[in-house]
C-alpha positions as CSV (number, residue, x, y, z in Angstrom):
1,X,-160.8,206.9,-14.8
2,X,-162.2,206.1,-18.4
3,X,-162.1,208.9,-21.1
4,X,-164.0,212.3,-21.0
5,X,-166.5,212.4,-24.2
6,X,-168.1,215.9,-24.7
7,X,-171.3,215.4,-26.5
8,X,-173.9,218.3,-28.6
9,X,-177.5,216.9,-28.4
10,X,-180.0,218.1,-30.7
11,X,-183.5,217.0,-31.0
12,X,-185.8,219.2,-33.2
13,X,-189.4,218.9,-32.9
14,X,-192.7,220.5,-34.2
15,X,-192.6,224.1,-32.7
16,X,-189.4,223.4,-30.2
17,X,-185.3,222.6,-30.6
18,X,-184.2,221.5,-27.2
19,X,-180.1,221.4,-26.8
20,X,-178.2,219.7,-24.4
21,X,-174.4,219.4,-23.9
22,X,-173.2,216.1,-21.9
23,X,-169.7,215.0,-20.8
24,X,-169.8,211.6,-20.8
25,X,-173.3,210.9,-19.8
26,X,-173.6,213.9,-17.5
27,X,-176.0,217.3,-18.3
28,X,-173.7,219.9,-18.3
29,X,-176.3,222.6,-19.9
30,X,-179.7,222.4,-21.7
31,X,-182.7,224.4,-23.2
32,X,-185.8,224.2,-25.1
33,X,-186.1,227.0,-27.7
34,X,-189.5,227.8,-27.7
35,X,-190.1,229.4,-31.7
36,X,-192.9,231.4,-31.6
37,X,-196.0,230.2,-33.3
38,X,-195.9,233.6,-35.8
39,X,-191.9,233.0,-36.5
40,X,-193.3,229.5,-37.8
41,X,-196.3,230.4,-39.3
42,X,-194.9,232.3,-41.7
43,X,-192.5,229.9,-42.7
44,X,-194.5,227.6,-45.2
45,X,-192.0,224.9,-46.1
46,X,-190.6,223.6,-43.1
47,X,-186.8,223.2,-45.0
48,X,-187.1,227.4,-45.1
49,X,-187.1,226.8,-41.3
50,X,-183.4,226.0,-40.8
51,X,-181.6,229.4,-40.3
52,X,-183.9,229.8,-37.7
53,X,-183.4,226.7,-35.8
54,X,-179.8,226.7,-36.8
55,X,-179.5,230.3,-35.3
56,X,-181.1,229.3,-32.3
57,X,-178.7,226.2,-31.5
58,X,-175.3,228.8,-32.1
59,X,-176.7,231.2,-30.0
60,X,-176.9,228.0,-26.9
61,X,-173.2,227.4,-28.1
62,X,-172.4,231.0,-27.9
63,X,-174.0,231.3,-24.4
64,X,-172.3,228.3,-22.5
65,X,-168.9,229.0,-24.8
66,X,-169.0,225.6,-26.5
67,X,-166.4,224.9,-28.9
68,X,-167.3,222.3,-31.6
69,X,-163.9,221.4,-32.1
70,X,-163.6,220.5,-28.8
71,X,-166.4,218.2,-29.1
72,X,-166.2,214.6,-29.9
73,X,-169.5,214.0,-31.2
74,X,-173.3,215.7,-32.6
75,X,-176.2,213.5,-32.8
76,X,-179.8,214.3,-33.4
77,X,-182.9,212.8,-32.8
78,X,-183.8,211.0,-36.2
79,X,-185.9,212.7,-39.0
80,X,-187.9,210.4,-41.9
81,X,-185.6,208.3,-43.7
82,X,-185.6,204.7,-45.1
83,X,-186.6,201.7,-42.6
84,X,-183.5,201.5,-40.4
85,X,-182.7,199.2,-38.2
86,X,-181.7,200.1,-34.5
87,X,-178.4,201.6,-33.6
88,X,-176.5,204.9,-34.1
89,X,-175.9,206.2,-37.8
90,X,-173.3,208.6,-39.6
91,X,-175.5,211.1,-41.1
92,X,-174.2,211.1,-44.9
93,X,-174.9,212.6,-47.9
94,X,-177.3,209.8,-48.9
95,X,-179.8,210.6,-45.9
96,X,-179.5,213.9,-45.9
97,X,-180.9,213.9,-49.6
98,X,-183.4,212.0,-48.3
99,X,-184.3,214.0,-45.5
100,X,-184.2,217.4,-47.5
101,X,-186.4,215.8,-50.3
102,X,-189.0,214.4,-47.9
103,X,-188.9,211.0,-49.7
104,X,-190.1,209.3,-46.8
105,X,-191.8,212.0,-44.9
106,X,-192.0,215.6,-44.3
107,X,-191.3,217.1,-40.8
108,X,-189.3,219.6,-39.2
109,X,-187.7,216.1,-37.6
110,X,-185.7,216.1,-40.6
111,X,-184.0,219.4,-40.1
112,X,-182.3,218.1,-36.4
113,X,-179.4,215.9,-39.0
114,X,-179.0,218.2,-41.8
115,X,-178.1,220.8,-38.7
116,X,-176.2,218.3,-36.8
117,X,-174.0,217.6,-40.1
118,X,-173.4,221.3,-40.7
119,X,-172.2,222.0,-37.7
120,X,-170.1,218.6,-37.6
121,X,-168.4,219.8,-40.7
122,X,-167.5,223.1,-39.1
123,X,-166.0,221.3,-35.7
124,X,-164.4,218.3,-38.4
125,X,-166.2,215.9,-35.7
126,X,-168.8,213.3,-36.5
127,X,-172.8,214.1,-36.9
128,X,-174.7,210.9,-36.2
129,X,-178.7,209.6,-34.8
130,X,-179.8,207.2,-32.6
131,X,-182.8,205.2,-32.9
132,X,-184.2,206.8,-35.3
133,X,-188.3,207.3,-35.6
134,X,-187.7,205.1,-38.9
135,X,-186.9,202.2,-37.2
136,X,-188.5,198.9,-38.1
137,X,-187.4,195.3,-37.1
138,X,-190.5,193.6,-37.7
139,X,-190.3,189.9,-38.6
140,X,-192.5,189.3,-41.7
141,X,-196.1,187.9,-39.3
142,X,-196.2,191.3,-38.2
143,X,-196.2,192.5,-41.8
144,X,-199.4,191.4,-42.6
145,X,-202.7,193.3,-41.7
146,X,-205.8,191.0,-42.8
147,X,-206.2,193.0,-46.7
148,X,-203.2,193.1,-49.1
149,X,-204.3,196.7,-49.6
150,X,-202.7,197.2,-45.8
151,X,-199.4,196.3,-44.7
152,X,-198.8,197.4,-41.0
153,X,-195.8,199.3,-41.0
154,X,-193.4,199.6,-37.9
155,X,-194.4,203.5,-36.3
156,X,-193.8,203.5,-31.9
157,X,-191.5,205.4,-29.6
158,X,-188.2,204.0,-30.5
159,X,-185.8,206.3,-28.7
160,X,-187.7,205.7,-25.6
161,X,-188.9,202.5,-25.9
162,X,-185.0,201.3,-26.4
163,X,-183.2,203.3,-23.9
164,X,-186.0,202.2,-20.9
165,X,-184.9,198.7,-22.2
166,X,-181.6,199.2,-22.2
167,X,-182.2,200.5,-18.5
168,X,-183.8,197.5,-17.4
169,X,-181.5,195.2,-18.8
170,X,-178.6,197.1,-17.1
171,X,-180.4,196.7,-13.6
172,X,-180.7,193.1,-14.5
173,X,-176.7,192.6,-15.1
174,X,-177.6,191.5,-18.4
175,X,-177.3,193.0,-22.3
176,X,-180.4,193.7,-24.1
177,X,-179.2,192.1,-27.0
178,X,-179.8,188.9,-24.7
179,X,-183.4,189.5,-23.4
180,X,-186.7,189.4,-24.4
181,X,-188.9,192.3,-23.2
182,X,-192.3,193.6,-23.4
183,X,-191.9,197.7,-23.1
184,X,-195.0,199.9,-22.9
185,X,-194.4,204.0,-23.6
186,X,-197.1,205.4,-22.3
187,X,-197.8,209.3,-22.7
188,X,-199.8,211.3,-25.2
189,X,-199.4,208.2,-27.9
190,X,-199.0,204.9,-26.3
191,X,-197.3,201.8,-28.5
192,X,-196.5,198.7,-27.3
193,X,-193.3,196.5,-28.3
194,X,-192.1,192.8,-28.1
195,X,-188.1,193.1,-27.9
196,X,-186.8,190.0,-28.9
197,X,-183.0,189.8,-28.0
198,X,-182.4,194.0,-29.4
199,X,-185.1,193.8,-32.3
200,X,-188.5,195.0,-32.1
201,X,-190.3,192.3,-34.2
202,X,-193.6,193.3,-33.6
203,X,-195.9,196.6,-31.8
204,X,-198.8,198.7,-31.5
205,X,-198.5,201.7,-33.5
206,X,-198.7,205.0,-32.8
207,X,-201.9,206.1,-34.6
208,X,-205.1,204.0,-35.1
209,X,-204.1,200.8,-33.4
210,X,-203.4,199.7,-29.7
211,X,-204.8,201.0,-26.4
212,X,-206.7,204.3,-25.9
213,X,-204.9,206.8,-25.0
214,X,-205.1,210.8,-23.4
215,X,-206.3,212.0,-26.4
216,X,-206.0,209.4,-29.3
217,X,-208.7,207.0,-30.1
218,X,-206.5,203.5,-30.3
219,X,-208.3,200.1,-31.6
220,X,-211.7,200.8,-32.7
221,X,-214.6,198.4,-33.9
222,X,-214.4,198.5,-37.8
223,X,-217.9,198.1,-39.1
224,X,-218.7,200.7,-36.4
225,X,-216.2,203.4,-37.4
226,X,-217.1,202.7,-40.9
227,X,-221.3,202.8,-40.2
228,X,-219.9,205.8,-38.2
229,X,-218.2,207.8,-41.1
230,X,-221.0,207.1,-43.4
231,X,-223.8,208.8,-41.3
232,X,-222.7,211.9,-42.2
233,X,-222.1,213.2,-38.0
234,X,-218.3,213.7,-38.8
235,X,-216.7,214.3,-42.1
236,X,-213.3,212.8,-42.7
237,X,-211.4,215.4,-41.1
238,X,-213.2,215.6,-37.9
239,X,-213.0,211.7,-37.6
240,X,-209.6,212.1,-38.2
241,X,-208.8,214.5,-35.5
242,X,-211.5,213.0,-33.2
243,X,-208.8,209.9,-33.9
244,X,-205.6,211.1,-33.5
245,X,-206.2,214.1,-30.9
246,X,-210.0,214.2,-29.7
247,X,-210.3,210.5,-28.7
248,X,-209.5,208.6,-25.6
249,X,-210.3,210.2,-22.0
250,X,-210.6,213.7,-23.9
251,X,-213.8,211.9,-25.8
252,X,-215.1,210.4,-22.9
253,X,-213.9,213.1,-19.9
254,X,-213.5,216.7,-21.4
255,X,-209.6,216.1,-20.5
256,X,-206.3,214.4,-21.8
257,X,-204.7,215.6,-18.5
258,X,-204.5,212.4,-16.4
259,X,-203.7,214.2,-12.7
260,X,-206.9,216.2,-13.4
261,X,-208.9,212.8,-14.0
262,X,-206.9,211.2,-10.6
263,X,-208.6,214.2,-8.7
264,X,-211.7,213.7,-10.0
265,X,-211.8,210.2,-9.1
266,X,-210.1,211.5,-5.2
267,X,-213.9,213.5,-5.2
268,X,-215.6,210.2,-6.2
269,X,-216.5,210.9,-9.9
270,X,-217.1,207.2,-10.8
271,X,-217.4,207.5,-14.7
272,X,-213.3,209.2,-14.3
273,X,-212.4,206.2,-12.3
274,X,-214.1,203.5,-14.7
275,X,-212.2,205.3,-18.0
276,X,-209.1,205.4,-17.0
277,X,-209.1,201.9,-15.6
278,X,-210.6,201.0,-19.1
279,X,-207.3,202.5,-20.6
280,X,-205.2,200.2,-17.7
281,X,-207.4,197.1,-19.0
282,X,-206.2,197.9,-22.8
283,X,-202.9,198.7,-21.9
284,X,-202.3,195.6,-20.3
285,X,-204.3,193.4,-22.8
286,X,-202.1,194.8,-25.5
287,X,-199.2,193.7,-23.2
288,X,-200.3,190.2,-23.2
289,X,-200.8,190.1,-26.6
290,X,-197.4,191.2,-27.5
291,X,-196.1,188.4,-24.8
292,X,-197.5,185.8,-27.6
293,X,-195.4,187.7,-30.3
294,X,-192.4,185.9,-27.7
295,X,-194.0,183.0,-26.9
296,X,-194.3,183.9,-23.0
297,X,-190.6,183.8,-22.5
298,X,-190.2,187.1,-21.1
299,X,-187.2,188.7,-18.8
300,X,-189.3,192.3,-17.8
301,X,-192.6,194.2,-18.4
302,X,-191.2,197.5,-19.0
303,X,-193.5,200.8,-18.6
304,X,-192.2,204.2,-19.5
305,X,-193.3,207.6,-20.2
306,X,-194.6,210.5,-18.6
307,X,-198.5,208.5,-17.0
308,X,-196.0,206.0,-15.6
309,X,-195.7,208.9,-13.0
310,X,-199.7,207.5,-12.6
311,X,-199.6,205.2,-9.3
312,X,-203.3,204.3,-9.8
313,X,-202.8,203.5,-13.7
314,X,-199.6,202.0,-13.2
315,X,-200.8,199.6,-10.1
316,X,-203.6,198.6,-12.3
317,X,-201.8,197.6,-14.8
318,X,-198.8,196.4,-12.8
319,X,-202.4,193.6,-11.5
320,X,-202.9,192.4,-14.8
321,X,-199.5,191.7,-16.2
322,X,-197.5,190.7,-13.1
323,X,-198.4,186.8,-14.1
324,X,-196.4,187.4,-17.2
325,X,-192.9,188.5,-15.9
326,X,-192.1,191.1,-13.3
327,X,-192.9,194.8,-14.1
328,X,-190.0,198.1,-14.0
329,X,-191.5,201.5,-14.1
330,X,-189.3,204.5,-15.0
331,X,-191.4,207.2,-15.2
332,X,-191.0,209.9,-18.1
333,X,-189.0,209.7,-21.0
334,X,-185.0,211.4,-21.2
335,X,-184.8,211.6,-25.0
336,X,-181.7,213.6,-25.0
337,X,-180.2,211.4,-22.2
338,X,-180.7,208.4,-24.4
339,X,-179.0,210.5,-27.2
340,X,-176.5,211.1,-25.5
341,X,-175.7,207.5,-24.5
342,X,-176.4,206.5,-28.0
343,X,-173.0,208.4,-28.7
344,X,-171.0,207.2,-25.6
345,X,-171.3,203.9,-26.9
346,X,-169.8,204.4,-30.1
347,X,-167.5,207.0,-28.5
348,X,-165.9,204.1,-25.9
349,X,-166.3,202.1,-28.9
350,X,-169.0,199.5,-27.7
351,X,-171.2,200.1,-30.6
352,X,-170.2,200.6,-33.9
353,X,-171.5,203.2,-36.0
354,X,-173.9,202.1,-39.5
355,X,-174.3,203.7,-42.9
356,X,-177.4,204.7,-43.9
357,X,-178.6,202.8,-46.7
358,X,-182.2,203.0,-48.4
359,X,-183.0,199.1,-48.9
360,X,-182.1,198.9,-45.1
């Protein structure tokens, strides 16, 4: 039997910290730490925020008598740094001035390193991230929008989108360094990728372009949203939110919850049925589009995220696409397992670990 690697997950989000511990690639213990919304609303700048979440992560160590120095390894879910590639990094003092400046973004995202470093330091382990939310692969076509005012910037579900990979390429007996995939997160945001042999050169992003999704608007006509903003119905914040969060089958069907829209169309409500087939049609049209990117030489179509649980959506799709290359469905999304395995590789010492470095 191959070595036992014990493994601290961290993975900070808006209003959450969720913390697992894994042996190897096995949950041993987990929880969401649900901050209430008047502990954070208080807390104007979201830096002023660590104690708290930092608090919250010892008291899951104290609970399930976790020893960092008996751990071989923390990683975090990435926060807003410089472009990375794909692949595990050390976090170093070089991001983590660039996290706790906001140089690239502001987020409590950036918090989930500068927490996993300072309790590395305390356990003299490493603190490292996976596929981080700053990835970007692109080759240079993809670069280029249609106005040099706009350069279309690399912004999908990387953690996902390269661990369902990953997955499929394992069922396949192959490496995903040696495929060519088309991988489809589907879940509040939807983006798109083409995987060419472990690079993402090319996807839908995750706001204002691709397919409609629960709640977000996707691709939209341009003279029309422009004609649209200048009539005066919606000032620039409500078309932004009607965008980014009131769009999609919330717009059209008073709801972003797709099993409420499958019951709907169970009682015969034809207008539920014919939206979230239109959201099936631009899913998979963004799928063939991105097949182009690799010049039809495709191993898998892979969909992931939590409306791949959708038979109806998933079967339509699954329709469209099958031409292309055969279709795997792994429904919802395992960020911390894909953490977690994002360590184990470095750990048994099939991946090696990068340095962070601004110019990439």
């Amino acid at each position: 039997m191959g070595s036992s690697y014990r493994i601290l997950v961290l993975n900070i989000g808006s209003t959450t910290t969720k913390v697992a511990f894994f042996e190897n690639d096995h949950l041993k213990f987990q929880e969401t730490i649900d901050h209430a919304s008047q502990q954070l609303k208080s807390i104007t700048d979201y830096m002023e925020q660590f104690p708290l979440r930092k608090e919250g992560i010892e008291g899951f160590l104290a609970k399930h008598q976790i020893e960092l120095s008996k751990c071989h390894m923390i990683v975090s879910r990435g926060g807003l740094t410089a472009p990375l590639s794909s692949g595990v990094y050390l976090v170093d003092e070089g991001m983590r001035e660039d996290l706790r400046s906001g140089k690239y973004g502001q987020h409590p995202t950036n918090l989930g390193p500068l927490i996993a470093h300072d309790l590395a330091k305390q356990g003299s382990i490493r603190a490292v991230i996976v596929d981080s939310p700053s990835i970007d692969e692109y080759q240079p076509l993809a670069r280029v929008s249609g106005i040099p005012e706009i350069e279309r910037k690399s912004a999908f579900h990387a953690l996902n989108q390269k661990a369902a990979a990953r997955r499929a390429a394992d069922e396949m007996g192959v490496r995903y360094e040696d495929t060519n995939m088309v991988v489809a997160h589907l879940g509040g945001g939807i983006t798109i990728g083409a995987h060419q042999q472990g690079r993402v050169i090319d996807s839908t992003l995750g706001v204002g372009e691709g397919p409609m999704t629960p709640e977000r608007a996707g691709t939209l006509p341009t003279m029309d949203l422009l004609r649209l903003l200048e009539s005066g119905k919606f000032s620039l914040t409500d078309l932004r939110l009607r965008l980014t969060s009131r769009g999609g089958l919330l717009a059209y069907l008073g709801t972003n919850d797709v099993s409420q829209v499958e019951a709907e169309i169970r009682e015969g409500n034809e207008k539920a049925s014919l939206i979230l087939e239109v959201m099936a049609y631009q899913i998979a049209k963004n799928i063939g589009a991105m097949s182009t990117v690799l010049h039809g030489q495709i191993d898998a179509i892979v969909l992931t995220g939590g409306l791949a649980n959708c038979a109806r959506l998933i079967d339509w799709i699954a329709k469209r696409v099958r031409f292309i290359a055969p279709a795997k469905v792994y429904p919802g999304e395992d960020e911390m397992l894909a953490l977690a395995q994002g360590a184990l590789r470095v750990l048994s010492g099939t991946e090696s670990v990068n340095r962070y470095s601004p110019s990439g």
